[in-house]
GUTI-846095 format. One record per residue (C-alpha): residue number from 1; residue in one letter; x, y, z. Coordinates in Angstrom, 1 decimal, always signed. Example, Ala and Ser with C-alpha at 12.3 -4.5 7.8 and 13.67 -1.06 7.14 Angstrom:
BEGIN
<num:1	residu:A	X:+12.3	Y:-4.5	Z:+7.8>;
<num:2	residu:S	X:+13.7	Y:-1.1	Z:+7.1>;
This chain:
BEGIN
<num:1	residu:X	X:-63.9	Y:+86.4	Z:+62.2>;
<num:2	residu:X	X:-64.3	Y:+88.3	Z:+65.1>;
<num:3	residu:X	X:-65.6	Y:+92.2	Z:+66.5>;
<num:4	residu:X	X:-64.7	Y:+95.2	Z:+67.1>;
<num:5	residu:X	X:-66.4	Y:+97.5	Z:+68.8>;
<num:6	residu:X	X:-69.3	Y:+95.1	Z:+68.3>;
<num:7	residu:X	X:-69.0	Y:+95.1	Z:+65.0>;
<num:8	residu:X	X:-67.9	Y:+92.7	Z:+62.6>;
<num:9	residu:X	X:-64.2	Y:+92.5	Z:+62.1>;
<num:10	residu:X	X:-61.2	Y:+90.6	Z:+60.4>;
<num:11	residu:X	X:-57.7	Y:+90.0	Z:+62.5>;
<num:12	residu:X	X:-54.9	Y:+89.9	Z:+60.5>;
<num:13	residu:X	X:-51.6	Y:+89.0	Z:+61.9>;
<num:14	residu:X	X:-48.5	Y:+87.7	Z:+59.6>;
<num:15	residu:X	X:-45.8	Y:+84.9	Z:+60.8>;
<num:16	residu:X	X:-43.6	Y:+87.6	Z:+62.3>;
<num:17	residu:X	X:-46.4	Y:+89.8	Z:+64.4>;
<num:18	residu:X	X:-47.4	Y:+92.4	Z:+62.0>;
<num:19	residu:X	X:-51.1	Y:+92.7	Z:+63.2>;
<num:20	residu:X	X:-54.0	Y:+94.7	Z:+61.7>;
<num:21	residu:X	X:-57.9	Y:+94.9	Z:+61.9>;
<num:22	residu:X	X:-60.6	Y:+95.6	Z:+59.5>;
<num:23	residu:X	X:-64.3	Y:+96.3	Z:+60.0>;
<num:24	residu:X	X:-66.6	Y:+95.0	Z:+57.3>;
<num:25	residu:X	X:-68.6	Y:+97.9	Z:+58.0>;
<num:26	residu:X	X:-66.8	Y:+100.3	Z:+55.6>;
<num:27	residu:X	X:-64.1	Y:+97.7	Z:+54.5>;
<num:28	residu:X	X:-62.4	Y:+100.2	Z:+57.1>;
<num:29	residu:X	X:-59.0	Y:+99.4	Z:+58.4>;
<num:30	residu:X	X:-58.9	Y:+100.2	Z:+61.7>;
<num:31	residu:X	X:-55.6	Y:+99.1	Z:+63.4>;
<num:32	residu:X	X:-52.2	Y:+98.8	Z:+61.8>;
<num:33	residu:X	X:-49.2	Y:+97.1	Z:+64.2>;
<num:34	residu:X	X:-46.0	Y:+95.9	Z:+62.1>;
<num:35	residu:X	X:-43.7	Y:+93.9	Z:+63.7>;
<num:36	residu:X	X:-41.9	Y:+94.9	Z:+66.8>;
<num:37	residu:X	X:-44.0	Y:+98.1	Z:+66.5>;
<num:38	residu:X	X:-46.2	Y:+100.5	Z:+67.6>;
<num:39	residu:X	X:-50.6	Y:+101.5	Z:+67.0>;
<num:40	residu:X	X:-49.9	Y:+103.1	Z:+63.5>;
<num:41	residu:X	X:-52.9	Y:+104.6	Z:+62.8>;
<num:42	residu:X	X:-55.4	Y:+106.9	Z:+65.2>;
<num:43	residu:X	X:-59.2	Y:+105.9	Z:+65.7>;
<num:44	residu:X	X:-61.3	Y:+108.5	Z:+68.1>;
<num:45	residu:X	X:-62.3	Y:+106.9	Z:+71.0>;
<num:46	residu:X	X:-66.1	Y:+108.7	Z:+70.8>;
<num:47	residu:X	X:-66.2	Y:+107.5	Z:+66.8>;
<num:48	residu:X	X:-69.6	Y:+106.2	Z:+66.5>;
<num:49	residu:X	X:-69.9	Y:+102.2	Z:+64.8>;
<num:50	residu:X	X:-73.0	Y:+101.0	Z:+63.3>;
<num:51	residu:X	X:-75.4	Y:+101.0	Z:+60.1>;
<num:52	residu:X	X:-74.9	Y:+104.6	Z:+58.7>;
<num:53	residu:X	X:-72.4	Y:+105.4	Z:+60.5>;
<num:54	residu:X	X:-68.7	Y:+106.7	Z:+59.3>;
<num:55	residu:X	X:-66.0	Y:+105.6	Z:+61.2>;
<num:56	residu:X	X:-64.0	Y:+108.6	Z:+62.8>;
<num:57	residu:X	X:-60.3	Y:+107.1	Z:+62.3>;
<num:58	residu:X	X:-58.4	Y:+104.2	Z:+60.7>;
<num:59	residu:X	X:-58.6	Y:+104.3	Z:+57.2>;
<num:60	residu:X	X:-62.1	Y:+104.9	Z:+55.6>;
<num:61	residu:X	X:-62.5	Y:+104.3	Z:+51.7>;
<num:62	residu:X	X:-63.8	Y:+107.1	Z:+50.0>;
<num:63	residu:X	X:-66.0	Y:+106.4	Z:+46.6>;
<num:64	residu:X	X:-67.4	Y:+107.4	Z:+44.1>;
<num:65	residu:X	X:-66.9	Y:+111.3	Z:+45.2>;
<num:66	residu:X	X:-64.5	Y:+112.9	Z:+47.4>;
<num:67	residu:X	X:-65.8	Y:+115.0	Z:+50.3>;
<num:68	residu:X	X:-69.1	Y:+117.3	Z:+48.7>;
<num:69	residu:X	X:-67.5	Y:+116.8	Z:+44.7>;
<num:70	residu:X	X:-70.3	Y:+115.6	Z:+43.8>;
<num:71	residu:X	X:-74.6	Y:+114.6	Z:+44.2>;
<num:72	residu:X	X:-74.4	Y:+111.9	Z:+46.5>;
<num:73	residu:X	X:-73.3	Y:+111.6	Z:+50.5>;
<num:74	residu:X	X:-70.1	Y:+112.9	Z:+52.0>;
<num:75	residu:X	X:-67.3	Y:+110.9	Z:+50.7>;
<num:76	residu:X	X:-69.0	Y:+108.9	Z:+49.4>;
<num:77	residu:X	X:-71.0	Y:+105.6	Z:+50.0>;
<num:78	residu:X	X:-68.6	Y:+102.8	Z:+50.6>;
<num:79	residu:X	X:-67.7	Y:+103.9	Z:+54.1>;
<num:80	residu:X	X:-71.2	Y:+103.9	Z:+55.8>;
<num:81	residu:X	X:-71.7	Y:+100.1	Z:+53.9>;
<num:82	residu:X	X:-71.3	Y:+96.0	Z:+55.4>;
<num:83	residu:X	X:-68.0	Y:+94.8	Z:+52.8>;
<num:84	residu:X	X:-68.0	Y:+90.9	Z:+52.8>;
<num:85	residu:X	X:-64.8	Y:+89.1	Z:+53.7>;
<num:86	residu:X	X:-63.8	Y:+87.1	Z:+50.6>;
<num:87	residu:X	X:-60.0	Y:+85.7	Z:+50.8>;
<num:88	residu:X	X:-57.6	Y:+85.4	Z:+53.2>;
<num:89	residu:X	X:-54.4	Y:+83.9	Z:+53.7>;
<num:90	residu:X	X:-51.4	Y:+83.8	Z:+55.4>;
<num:91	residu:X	X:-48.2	Y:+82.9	Z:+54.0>;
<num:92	residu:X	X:-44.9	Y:+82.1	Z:+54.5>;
<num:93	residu:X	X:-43.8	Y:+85.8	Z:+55.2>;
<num:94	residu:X	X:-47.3	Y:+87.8	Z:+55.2>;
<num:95	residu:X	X:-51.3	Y:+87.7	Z:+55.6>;
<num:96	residu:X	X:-54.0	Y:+89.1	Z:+53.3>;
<num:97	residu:X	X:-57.6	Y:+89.5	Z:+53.8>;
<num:98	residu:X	X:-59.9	Y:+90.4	Z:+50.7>;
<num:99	residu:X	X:-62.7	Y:+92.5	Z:+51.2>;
<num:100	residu:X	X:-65.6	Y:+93.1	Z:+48.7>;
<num:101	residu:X	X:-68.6	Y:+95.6	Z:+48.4>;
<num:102	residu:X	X:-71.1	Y:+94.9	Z:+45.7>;
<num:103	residu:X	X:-73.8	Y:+97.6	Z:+44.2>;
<num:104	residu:X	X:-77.5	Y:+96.7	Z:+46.0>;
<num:105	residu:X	X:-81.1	Y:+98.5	Z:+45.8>;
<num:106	residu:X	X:-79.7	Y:+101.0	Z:+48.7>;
<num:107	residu:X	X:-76.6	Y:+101.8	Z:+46.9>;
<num:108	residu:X	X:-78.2	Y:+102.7	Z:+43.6>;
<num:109	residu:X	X:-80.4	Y:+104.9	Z:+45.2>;
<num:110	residu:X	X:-77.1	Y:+107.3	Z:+46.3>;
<num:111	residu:X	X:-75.4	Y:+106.5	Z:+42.8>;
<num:112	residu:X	X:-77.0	Y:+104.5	Z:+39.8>;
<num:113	residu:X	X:-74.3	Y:+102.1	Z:+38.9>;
<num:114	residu:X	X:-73.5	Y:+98.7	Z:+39.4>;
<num:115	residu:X	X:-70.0	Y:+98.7	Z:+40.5>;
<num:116	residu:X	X:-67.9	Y:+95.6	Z:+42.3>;
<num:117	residu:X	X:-65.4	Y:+97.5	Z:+44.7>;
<num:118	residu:X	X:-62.2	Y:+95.0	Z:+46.4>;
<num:119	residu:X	X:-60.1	Y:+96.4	Z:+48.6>;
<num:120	residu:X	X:-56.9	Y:+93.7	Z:+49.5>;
<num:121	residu:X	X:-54.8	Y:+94.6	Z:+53.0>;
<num:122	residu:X	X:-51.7	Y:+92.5	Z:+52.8>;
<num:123	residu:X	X:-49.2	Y:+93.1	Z:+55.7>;
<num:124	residu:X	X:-45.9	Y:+92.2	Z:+56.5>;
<num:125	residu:X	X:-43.0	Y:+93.0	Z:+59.1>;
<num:126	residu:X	X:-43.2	Y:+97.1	Z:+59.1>;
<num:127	residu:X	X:-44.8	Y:+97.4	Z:+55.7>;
<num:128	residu:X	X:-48.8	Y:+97.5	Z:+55.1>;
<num:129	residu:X	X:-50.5	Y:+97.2	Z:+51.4>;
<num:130	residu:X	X:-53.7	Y:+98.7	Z:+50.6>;
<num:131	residu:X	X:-55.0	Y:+98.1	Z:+46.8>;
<num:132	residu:X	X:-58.3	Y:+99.5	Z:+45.8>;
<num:133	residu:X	X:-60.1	Y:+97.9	Z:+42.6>;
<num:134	residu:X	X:-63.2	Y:+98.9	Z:+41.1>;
<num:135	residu:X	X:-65.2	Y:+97.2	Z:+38.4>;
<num:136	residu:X	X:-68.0	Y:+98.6	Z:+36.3>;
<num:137	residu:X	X:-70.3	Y:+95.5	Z:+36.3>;
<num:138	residu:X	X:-73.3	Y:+97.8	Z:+34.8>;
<num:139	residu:X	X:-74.1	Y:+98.7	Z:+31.3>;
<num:140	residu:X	X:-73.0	Y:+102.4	Z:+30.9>;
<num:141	residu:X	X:-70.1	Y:+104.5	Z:+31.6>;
<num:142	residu:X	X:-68.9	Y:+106.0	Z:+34.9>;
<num:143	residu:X	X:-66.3	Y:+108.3	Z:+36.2>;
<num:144	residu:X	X:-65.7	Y:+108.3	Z:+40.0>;
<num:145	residu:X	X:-63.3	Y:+109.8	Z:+42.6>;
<num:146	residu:X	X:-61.6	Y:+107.6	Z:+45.3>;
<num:147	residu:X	X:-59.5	Y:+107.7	Z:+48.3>;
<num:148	residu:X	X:-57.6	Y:+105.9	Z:+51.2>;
<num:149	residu:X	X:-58.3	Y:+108.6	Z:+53.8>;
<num:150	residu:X	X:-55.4	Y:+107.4	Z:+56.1>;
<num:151	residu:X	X:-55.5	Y:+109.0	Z:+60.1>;
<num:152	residu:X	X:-52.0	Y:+108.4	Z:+61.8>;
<num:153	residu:X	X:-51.5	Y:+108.5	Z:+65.3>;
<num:154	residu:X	X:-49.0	Y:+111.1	Z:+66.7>;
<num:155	residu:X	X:-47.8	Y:+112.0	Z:+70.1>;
<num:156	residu:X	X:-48.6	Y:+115.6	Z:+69.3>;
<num:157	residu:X	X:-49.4	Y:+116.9	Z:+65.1>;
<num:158	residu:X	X:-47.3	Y:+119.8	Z:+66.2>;
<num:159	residu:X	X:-44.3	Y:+118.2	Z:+65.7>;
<num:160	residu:X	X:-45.5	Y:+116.4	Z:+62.2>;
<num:161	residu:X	X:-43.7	Y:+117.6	Z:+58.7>;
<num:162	residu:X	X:-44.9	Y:+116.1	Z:+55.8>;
<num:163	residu:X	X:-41.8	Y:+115.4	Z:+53.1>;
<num:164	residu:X	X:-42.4	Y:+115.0	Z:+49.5>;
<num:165	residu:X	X:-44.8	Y:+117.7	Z:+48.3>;
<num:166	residu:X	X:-42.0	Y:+120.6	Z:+46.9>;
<num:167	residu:X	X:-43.2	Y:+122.3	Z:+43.8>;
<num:168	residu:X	X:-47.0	Y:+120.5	Z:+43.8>;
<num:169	residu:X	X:-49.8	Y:+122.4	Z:+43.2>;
<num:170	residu:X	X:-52.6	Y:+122.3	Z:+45.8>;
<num:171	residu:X	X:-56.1	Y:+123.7	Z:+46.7>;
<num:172	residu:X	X:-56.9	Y:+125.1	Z:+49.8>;
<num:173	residu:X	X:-60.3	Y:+124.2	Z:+51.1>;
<num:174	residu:X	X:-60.3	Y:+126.6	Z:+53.7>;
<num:175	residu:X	X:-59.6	Y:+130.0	Z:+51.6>;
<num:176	residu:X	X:-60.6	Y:+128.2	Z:+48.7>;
<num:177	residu:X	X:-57.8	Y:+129.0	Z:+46.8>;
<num:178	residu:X	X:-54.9	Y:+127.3	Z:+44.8>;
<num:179	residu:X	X:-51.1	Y:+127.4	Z:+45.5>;
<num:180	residu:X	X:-47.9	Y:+125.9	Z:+44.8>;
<num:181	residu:X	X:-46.0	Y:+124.0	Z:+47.6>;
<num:182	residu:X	X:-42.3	Y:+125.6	Z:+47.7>;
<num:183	residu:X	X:-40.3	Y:+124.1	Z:+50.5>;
<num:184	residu:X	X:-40.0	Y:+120.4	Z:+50.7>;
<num:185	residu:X	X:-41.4	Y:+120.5	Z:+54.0>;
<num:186	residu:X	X:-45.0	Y:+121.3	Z:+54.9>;
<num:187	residu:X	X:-45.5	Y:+121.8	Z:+58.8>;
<num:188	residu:X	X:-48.1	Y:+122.1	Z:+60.5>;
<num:189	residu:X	X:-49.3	Y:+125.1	Z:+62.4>;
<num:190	residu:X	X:-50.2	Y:+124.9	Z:+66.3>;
<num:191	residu:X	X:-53.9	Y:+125.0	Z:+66.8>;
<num:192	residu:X	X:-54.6	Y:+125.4	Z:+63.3>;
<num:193	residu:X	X:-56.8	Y:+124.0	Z:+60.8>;
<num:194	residu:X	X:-55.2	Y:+122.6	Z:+57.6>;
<num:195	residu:X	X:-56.9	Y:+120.9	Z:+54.7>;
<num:196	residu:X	X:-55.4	Y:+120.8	Z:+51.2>;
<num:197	residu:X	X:-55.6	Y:+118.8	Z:+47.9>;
<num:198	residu:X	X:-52.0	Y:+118.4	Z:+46.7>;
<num:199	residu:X	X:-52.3	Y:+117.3	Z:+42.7>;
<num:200	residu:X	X:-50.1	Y:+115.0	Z:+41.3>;
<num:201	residu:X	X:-48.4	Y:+112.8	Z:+39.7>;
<num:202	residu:X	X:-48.1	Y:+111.9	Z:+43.4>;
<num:203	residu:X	X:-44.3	Y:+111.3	Z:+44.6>;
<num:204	residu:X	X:-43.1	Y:+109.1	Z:+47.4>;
<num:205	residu:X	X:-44.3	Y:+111.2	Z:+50.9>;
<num:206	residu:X	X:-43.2	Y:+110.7	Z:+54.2>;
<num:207	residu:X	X:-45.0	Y:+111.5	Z:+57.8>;
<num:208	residu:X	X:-42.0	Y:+112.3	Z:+60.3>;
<num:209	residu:X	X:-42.9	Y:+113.2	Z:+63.6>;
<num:210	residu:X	X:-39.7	Y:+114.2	Z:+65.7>;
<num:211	residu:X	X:-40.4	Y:+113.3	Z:+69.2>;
<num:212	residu:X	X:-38.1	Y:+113.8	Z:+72.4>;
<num:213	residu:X	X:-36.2	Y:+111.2	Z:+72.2>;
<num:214	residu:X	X:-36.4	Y:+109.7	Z:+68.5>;
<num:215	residu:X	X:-38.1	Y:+110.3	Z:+65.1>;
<num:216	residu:X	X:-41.0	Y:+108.8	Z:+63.7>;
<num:217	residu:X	X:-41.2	Y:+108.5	Z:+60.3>;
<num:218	residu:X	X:-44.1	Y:+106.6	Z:+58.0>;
<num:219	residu:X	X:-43.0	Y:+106.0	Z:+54.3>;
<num:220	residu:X	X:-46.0	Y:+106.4	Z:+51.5>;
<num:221	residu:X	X:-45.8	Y:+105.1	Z:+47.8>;
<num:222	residu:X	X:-48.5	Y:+105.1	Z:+45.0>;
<num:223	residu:X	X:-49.3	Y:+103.4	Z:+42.3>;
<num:224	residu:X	X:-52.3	Y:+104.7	Z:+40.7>;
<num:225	residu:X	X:-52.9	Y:+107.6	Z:+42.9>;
<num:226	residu:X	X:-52.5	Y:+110.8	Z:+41.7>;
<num:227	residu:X	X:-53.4	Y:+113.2	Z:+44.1>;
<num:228	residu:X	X:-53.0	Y:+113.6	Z:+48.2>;
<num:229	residu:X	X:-54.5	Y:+114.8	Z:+50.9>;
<num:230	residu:X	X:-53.4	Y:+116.6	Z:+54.5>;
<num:231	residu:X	X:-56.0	Y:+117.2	Z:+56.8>;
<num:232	residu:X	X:-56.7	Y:+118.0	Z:+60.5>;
<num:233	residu:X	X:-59.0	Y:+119.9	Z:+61.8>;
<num:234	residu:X	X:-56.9	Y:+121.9	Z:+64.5>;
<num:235	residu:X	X:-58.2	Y:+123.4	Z:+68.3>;
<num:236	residu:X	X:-61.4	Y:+124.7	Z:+67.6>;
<num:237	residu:X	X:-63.0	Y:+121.7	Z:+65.9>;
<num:238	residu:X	X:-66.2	Y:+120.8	Z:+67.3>;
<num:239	residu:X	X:-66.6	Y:+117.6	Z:+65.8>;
<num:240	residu:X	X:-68.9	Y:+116.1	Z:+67.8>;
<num:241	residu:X	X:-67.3	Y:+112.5	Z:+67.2>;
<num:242	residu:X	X:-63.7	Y:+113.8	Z:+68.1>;
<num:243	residu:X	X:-62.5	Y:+115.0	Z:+71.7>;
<num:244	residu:X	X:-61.4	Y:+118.4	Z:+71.7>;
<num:245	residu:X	X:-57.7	Y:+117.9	Z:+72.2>;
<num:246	residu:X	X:-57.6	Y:+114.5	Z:+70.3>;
<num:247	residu:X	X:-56.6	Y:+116.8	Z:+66.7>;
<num:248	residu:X	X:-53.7	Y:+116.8	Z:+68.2>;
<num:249	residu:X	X:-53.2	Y:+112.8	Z:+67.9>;
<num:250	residu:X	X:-53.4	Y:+112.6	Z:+64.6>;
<num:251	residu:X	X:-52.7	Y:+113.7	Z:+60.7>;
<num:252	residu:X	X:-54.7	Y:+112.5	Z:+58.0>;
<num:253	residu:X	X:-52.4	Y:+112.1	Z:+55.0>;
<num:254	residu:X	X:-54.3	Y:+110.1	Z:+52.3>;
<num:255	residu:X	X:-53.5	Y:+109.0	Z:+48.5>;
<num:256	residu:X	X:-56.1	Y:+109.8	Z:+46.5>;
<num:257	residu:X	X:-58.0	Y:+110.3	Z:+42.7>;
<num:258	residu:X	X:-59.4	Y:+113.5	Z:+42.5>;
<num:259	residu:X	X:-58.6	Y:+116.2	Z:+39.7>;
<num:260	residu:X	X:-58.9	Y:+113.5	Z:+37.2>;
<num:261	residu:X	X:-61.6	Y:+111.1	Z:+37.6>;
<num:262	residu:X	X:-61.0	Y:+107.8	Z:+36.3>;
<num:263	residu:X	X:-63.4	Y:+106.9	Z:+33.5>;
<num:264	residu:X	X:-64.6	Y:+102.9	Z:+33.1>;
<num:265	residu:X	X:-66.7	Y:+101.6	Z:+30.3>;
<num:266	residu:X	X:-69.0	Y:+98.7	Z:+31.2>;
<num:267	residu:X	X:-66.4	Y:+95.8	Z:+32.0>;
<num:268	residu:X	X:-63.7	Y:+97.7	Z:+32.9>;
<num:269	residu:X	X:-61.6	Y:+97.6	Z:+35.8>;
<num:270	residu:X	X:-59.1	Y:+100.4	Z:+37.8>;
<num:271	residu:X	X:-56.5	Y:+99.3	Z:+40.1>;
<num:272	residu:X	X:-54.7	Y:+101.6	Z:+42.6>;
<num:273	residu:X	X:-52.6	Y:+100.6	Z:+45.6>;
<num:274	residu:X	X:-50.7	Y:+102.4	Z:+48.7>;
<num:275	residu:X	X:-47.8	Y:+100.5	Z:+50.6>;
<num:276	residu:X	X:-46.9	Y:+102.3	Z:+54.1>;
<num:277	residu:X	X:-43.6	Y:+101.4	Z:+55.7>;
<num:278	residu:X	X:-43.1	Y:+102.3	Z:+59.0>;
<num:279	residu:X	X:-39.6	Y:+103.3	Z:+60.5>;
């Protein structure tokens, strides 16, 4: 164990320098390095740590609802909560780290179900794992949305496509309004906002940046997740936790269960997972 930030934190790093970091506050990912790499993921410098506190950056776990779908807080409460560190290992040719949130008095206040969330990171040479597992340890049914809400760093969103979304059908939070994804390629627009639900059955996706000199691109597969997500918030933000010209460091493409909650009867379990290769 060591911190981050002053907070609690796990160091990962696998026999040939892939290197990561997770918080327990939020079983949040906060740092992805694969071997002979570069930072992978985006975390805002003015992102505020502590009890009760979502962390701007990295990649936050969103349950049991996704953004306001539902009674309880924003995204749910697993973000804002201390995960335990309960396995990890390093192997012959990777390292993995276990990290488990449990129901408590404060979390069936928000949402009144016992529930056993484990989230396993296991990382190796350019390729990071993410599974999310959740248990219904109570003694009624629940239904649930979850997400891996996944910031990558760029040099500048501008030049970011995201590949793998032709002919999907996605909301629009910001005219609240459905469309259908024609071109392969979705760009973003300078300056602007974008924030979209993309249903599934989610394909592979890619993140290519295409910088001056090379091309960046970050490979995305699901098992389990149905749905994605492409956010930033473009120029005229005013997140108070995000520097004004910082939405151009990053796009949030995140794998996710939304349209179609999952459904668990007491006892059972749902397993999803997200590998990310970087190249």
């Amino acid at each position: 164990m060591t911190e981050f930030q002053g907070q609690p934190a796990v160091t990962l790093q696998s026999p040939d320098g892939a290197r990561a970091t997770l918080l327990l506050h939020g079983g949040q990912l906060v740092s992805w390095v694969p071997a002979g790499g570069a930072e992978q993921l985006y975390l805002s410098p003015t992102s505020r740590f502590g009890a009760g506190q979502a962390v701007r950056g990295g990649v936050p776990v969103i349950f049991p609802q996704f953004a306001a779908q539902g009674p309880g807080p924003r995204h749910g409460l697993a973000r804002t909560r201390a995960w335990r560190l309960v396995q990890k290992e390093v192997a012959r040719s990777d390292v993995l780290a276990v990290l488990r949130l449990q129901d408590d008095a404060d979390t069936l206040r928000d949402w009144p179900h016992a529930f056993v969330l484990e989230l396993t990171v296991r990382l190796s040479g350019r390729t990071l794992e993410m599974e999310l597992a959740v248990e219904n340890r109570g003694e009624s049914r629940f239904e649930f949305q979850a997400a891996l809400h996944s910031y990558f760093r760029v040099e500048d969103a501008t030049r970011v496509v995201i590949e793998g979304l032709q002919d999907r059908r996605y909301f629009d939070n910001l005219r609240a309004e459905e469309g259908v994804q024609h071109s392969h390629r979705l760009e973003l627009l300078a300056g602007a906002p974008i924030d979209r639900i993309v249903y599934g059955p989610a394909a592979p996706l890619r993140l290519v940046e295409q910088g001056e000199a090379s091309t960046r691109r970050v490979h995305l597969v699901s098992e389990g997740f149905d749905d994605a997500v492409v956010w930033n918030p473009g120029a005229a933000h005013g997140l108070s936790d995000l520097p004004a010209a910082d939405w151009q460091r990053f796009v949030c493409l995140e794998l996710a269960q939304i349209e179609h909650r999952p459904v668990l009867d007491p006892g059972e379990e749902w397993v999803a997972r997200q590998t990310l290769t970087a190249s």
